[in-house]
MIPA-363180 format. One line per field, with one value per residue: y, x, z of N, C-alpha, C, O in turn; residue in one letter. Coordinates in Angstrom, 3 decimals. Each point is the difference from the previous one (the first is absolute). Example, Ala and Ser with C-alpha at 12.3 -4.5 7.8 and 13.67 -1.06 7.14 Angstrom:
2
n.Y	-5.690, 1.069 $
n.X	13.190, -1.386 $
n.Z	7.800, -1.385 $
ca.Y	1.190, 1.190 $
ca.X	-0.890, 0.820 $
ca.Z	0.000, 0.060 $
c.Y	1.200, 1.090 $
c.X	0.900, -0.770 $
c.Z	0.000, 0.730 $
o.Y	-0.019, 1.108 $
o.X	1.036, 0.509 $
o.Z	0.665, 0.169 $
r	a, s $
//
This chain:
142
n.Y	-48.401, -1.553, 1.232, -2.219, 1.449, -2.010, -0.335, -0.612, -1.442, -1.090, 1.405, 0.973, 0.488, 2.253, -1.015, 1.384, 0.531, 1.285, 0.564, -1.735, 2.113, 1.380, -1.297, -1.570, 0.038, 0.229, -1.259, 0.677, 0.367, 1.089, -1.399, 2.150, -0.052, 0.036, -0.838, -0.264, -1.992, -1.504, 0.669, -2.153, 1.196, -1.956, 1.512, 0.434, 1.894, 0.377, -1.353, -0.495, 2.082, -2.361, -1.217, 0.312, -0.946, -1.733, 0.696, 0.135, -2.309, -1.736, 0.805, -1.174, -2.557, -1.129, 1.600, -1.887, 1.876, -1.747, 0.259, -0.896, 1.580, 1.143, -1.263, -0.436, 1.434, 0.542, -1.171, 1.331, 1.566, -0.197, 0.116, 1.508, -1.471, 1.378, 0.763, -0.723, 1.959, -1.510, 2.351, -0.972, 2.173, 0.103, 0.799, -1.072, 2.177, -0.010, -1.033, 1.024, 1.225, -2.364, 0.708, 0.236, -1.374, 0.429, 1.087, -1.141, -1.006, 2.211, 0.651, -2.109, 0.235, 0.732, -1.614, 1.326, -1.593, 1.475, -2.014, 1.436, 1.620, 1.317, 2.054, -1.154, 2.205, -1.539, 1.339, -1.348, 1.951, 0.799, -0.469, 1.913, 2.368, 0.896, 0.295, 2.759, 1.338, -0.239, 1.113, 1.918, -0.198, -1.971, -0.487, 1.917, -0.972, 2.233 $
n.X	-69.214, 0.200, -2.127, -1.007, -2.016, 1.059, -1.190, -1.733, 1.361, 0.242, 0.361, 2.067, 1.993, -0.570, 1.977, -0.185, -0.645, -2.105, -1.825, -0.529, -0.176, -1.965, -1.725, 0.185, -1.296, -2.427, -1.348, 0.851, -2.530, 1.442, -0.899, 1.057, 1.697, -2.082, 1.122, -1.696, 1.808, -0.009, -1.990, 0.179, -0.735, 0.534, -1.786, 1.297, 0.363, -2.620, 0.822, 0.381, -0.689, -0.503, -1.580, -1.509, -0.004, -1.516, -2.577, -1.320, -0.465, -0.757, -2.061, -0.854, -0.530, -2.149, 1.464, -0.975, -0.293, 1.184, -1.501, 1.619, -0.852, 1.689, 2.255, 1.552, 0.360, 1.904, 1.136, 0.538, 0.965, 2.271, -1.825, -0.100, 1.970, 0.415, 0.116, 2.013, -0.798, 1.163, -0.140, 2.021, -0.926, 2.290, 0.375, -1.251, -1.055, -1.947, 1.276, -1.994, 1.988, -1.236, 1.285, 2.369, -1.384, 0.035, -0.916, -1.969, -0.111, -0.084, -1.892, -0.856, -1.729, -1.460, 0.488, -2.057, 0.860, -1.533, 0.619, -1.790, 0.146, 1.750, 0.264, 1.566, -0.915, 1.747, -1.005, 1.342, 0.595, -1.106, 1.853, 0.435, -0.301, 1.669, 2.269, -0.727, 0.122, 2.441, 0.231, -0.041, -2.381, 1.322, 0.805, -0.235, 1.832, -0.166 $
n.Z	-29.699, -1.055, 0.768, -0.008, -0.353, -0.842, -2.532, 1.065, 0.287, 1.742, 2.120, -0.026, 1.477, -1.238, 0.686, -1.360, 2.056, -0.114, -0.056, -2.169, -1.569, -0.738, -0.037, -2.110, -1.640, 0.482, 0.117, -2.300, -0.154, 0.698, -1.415, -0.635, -1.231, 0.886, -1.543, 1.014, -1.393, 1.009, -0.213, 0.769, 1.095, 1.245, -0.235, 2.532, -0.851, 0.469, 1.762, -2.048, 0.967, -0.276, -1.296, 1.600, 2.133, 0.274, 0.770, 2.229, 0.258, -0.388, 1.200, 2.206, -0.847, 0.086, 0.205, -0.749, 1.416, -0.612, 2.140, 0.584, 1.829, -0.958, 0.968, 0.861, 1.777, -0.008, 1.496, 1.909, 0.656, -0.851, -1.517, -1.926, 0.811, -1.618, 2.145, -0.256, 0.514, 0.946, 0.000, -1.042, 1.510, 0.035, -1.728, -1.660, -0.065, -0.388, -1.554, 0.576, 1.635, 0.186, -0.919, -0.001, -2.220, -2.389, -0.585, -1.568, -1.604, -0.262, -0.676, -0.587, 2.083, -0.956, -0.582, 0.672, -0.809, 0.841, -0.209, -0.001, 1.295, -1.694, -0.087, 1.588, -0.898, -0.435, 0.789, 0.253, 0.571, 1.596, -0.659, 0.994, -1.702, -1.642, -0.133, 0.710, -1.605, -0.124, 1.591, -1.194, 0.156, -0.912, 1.561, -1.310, -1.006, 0.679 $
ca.Y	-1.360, -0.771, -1.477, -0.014, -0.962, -0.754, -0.548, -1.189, -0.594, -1.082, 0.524, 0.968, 1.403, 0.571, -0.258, 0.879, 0.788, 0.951, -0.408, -0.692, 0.492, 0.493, -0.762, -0.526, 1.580, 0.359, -0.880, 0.238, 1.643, 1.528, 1.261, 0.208, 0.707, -0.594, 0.842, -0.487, 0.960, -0.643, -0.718, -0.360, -1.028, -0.089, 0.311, -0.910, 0.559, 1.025, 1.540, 0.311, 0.570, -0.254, 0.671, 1.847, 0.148, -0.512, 1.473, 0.497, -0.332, -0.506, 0.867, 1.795, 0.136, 0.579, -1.160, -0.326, 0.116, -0.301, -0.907, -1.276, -0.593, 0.691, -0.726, -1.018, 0.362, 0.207, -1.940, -0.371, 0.844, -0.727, -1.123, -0.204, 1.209, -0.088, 0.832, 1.194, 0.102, 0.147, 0.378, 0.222, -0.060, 0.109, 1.784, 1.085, 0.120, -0.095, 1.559, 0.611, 0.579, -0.785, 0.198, -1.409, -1.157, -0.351, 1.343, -0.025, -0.620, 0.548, 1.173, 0.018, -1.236, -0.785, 0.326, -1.107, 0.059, -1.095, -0.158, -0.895, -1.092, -1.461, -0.071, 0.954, 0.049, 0.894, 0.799, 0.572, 0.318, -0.444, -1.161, -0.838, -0.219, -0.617, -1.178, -0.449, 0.189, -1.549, -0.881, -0.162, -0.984, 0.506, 1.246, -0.123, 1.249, 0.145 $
ca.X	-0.365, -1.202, -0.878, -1.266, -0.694, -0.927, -0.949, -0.120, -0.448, -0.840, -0.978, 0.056, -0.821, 0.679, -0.482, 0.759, -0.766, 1.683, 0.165, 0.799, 1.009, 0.629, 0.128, 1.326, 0.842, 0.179, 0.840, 0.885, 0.440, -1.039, -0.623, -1.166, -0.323, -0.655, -1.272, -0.797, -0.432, -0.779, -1.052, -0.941, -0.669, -1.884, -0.244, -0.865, -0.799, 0.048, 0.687, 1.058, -0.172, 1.367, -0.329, 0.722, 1.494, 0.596, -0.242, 0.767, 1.449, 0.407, -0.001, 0.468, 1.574, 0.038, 0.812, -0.298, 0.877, -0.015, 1.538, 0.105, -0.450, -1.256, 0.201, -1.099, -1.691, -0.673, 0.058, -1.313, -1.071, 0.136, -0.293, 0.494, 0.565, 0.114, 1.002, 0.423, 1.410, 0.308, 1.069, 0.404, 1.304, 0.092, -0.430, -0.317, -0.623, 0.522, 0.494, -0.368, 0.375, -0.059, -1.065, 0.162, 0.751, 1.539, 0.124, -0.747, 1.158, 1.366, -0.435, -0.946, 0.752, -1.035, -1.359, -0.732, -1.149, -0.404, -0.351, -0.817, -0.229, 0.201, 1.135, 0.659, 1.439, 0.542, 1.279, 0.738, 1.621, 0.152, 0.775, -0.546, -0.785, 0.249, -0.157, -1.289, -0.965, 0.361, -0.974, -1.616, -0.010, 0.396, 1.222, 0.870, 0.968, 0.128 $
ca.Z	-0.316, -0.668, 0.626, -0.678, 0.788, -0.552, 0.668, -0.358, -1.729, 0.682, -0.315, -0.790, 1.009, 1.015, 1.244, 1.139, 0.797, 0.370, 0.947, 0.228, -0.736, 1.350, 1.098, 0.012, 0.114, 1.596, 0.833, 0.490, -0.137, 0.300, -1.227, 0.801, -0.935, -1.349, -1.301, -1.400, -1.245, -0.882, 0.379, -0.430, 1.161, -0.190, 1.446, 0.147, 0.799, -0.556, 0.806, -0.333, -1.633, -0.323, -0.891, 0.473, 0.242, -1.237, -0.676, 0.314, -0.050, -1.462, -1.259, 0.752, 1.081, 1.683, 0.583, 1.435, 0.880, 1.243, 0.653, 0.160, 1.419, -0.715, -1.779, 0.904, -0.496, -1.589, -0.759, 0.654, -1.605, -1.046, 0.217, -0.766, -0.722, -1.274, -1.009, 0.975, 0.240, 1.441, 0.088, 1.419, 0.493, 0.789, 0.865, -0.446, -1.320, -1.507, -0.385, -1.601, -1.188, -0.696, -0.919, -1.353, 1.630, 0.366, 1.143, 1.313, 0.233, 0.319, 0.743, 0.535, 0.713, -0.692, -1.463, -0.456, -1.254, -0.561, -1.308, -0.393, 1.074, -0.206, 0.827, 0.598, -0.030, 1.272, -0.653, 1.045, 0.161, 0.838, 0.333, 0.824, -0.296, -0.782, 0.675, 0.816, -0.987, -1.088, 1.151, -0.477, -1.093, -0.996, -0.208, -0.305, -0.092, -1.533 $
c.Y	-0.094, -1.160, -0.174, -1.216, -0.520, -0.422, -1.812, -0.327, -0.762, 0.628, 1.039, 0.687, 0.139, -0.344, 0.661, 1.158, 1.631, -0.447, -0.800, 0.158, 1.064, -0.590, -0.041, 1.954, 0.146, -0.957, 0.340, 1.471, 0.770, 0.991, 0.127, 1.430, -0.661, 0.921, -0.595, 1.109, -0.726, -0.887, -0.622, -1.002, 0.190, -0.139, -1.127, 0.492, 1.163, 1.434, -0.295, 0.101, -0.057, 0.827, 1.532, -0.613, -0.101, 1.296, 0.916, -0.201, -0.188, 1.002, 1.742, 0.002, 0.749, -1.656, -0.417, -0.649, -0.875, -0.387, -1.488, -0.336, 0.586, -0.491, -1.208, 0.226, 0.304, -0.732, -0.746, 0.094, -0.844, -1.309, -0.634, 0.969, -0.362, 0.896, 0.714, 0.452, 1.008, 0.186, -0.092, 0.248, 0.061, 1.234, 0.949, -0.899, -0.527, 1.634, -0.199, -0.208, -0.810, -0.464, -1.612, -1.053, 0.055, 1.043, -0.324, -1.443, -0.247, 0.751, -0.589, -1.559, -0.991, 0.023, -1.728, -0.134, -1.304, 0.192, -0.288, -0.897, -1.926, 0.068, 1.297, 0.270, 1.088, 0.803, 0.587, -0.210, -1.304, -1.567, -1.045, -0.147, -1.308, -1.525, -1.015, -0.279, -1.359, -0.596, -0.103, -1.050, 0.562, 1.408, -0.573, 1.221, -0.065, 0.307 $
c.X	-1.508, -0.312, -0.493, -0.554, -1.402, -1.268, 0.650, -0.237, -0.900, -1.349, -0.123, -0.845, 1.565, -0.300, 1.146, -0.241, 1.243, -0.699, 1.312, 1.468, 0.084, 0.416, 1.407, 0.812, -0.060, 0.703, 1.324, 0.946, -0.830, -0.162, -1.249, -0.624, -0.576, -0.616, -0.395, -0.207, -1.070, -0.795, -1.180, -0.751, -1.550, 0.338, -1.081, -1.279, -0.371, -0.318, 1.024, 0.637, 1.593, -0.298, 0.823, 1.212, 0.757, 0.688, 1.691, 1.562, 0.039, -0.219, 0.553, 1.504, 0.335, 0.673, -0.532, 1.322, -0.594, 1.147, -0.547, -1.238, -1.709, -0.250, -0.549, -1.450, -0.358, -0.016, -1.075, -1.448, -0.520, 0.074, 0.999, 0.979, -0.155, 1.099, 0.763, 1.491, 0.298, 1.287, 0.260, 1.242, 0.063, 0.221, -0.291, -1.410, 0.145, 0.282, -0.590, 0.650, 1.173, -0.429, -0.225, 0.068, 1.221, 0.486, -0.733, 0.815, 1.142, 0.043, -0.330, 0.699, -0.725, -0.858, -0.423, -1.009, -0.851, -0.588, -0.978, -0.456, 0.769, 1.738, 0.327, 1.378, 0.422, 1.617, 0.836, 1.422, -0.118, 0.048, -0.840, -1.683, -0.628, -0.561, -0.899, -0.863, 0.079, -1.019, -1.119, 0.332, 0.090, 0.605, 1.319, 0.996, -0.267, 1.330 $
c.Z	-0.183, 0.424, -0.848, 0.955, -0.976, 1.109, 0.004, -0.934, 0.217, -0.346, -0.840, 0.310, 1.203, 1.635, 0.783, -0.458, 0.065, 1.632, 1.046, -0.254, 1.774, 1.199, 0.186, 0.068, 1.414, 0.384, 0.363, -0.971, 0.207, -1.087, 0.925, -1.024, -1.347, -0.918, -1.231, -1.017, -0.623, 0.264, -0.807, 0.508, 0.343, 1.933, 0.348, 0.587, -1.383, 0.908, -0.104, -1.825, -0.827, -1.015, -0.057, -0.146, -1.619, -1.327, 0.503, -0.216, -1.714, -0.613, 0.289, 0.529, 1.241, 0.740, 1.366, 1.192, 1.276, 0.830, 0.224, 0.094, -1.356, -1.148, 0.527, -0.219, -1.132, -0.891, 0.337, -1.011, -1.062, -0.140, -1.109, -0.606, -1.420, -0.514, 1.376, -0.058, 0.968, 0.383, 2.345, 0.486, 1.486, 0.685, -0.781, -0.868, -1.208, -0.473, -1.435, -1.275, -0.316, -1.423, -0.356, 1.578, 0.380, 1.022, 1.466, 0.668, 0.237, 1.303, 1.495, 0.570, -0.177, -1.234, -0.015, -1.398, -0.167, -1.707, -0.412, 1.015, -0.117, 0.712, 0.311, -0.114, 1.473, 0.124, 0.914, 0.261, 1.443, 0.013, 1.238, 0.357, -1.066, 1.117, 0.808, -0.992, -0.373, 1.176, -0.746, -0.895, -1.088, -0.023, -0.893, -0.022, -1.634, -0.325 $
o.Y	0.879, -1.028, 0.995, -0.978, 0.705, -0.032, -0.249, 0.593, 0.173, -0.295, 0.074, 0.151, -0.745, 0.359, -0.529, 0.287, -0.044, -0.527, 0.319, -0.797, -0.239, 0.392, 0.594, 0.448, -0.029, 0.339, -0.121, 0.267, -0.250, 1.143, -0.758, 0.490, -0.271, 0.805, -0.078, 1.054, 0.682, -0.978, 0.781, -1.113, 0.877, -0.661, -0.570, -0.772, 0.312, 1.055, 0.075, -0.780, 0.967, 1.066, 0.331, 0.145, 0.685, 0.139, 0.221, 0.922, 1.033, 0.255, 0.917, 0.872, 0.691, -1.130, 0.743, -1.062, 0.531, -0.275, -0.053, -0.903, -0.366, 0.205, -0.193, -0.536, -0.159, 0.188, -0.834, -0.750, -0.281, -0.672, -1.037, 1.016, -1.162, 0.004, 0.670, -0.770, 1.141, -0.996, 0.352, -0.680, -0.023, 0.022, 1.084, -1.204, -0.232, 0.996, -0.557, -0.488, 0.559, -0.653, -0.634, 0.103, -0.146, -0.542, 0.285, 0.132, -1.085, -0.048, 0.762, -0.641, -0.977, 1.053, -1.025, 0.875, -1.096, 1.051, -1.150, -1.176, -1.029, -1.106, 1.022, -0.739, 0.916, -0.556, 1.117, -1.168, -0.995, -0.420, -1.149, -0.852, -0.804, -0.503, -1.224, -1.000, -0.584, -0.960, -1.058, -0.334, 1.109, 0.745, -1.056, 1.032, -0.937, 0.161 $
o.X	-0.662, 0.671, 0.100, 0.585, -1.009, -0.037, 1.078, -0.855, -0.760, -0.693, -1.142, -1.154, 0.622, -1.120, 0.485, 0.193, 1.228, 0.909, 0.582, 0.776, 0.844, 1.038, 0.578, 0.817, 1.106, 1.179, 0.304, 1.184, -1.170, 0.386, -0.805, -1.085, 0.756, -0.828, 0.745, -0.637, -0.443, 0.685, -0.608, 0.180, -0.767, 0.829, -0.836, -0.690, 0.927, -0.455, 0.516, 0.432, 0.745, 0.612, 0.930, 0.591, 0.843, 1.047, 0.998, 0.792, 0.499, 0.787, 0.458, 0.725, 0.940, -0.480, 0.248, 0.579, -0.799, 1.104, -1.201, -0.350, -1.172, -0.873, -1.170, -0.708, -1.134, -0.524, -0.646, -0.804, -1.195, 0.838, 0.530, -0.363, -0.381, 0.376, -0.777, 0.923, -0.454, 0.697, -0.716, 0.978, -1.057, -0.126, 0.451, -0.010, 1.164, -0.479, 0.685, -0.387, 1.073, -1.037, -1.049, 0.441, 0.509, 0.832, 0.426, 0.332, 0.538, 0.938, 0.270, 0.886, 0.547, -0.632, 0.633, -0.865, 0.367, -0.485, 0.241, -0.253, -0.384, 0.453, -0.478, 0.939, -0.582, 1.014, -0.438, 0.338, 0.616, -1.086, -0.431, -0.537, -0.883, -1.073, -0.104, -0.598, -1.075, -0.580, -0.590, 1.109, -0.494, -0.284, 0.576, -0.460, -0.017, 0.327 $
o.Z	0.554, -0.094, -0.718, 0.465, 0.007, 1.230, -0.539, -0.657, -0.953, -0.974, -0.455, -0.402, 0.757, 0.365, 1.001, -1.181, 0.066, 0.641, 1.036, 0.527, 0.864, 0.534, 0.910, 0.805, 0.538, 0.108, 1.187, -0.209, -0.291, 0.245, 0.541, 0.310, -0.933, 0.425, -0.977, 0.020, -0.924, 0.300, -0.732, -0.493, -0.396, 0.626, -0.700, 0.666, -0.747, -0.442, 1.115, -0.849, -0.162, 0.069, -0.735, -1.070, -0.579, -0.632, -0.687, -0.194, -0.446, -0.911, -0.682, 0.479, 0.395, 0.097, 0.950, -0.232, 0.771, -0.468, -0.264, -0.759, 0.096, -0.843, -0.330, -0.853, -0.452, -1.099, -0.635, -0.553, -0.097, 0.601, 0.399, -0.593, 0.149, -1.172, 0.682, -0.266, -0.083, 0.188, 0.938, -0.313, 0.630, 1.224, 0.370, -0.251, -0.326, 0.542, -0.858, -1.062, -0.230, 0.115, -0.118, 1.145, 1.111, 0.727, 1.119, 1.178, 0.220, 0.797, 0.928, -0.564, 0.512, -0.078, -0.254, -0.038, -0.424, -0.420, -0.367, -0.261, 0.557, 0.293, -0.493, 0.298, 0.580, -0.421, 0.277, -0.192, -0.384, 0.399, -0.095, 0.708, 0.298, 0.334, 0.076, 0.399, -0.134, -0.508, 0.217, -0.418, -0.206, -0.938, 0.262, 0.489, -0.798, -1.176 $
r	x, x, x, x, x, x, x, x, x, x, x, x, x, x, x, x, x, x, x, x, x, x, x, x, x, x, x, x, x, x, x, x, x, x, x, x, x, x, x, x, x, x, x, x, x, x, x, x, x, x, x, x, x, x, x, x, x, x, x, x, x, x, x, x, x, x, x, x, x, x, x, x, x, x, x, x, x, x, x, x, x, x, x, x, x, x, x, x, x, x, x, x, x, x, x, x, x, x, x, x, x, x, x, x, x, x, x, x, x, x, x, x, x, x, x, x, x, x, x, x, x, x, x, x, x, x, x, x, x, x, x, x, x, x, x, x, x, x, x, x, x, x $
//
């Protein structure tokens, strides 16, 4: 199934947060296996060289691996996402040799995208995940 999460039309600006997209995920599941394929974001700090990361993940496809408690801090980091995609499961890794979304989506117990910094798509087999997510504003089922 398929979330999409809009900005406001009012103000026309995205106001939910993956911040605010994980929160509702902890509350009442444990992925504690996260990996970012894809990144584009402005750090809030410059000892923190999103720039490298950016290098590293989009163009070297060095897949960044965190668990819960490291994906947290590393949100911490970023002041602006503009582009992300954020694969999550519950007991393993992301596996590489995925190639097509359609596979990393298939494959996998979560996929988050943000678009252009203007919505979120969200992708997952789990039902009652699904469900916790319709709580954000503007969630819809695609």
């Amino acid at each position: 199934m398929e979330v999409l999460i809009y900005g406001s039309r009012e103000i026309d600006i995205l106001d939910v947060s993956i911040s605010d997209i994980l929160n509702v995920i902890n509350k009442d599941f444990s992925l504690n296996y996260w990996s970012v394929l894809w990144i584009e974001a402005i750090s809030k700090s410059n000892k923190f060289n999103i720039l490298e990361i950016e290098e590293n993940v989009n163009k070297k496809k060095n897949i960044l691996n965190f668990n819960n408690k490291d994906l947290m801090i590393f949100n911490e980091n970023i002041s602006i996402y503009n582009e992300l995609f954020l694969i999550g499961n519950y007991e393993k890794n992301y596996n590489p040799i995925h190639k097509t979304d359609a596979d990393i989506f298939e494959n996998n117990d979560i996929a988050i995208e943000l678009i252009d910094n203007s919505f979120w798509v969200i992708k997952t087999k789990n039902i009652d995940l699904v469900n916790s997510l319709m709580e954000l504003p503007r969630a819809k089922i695609e």
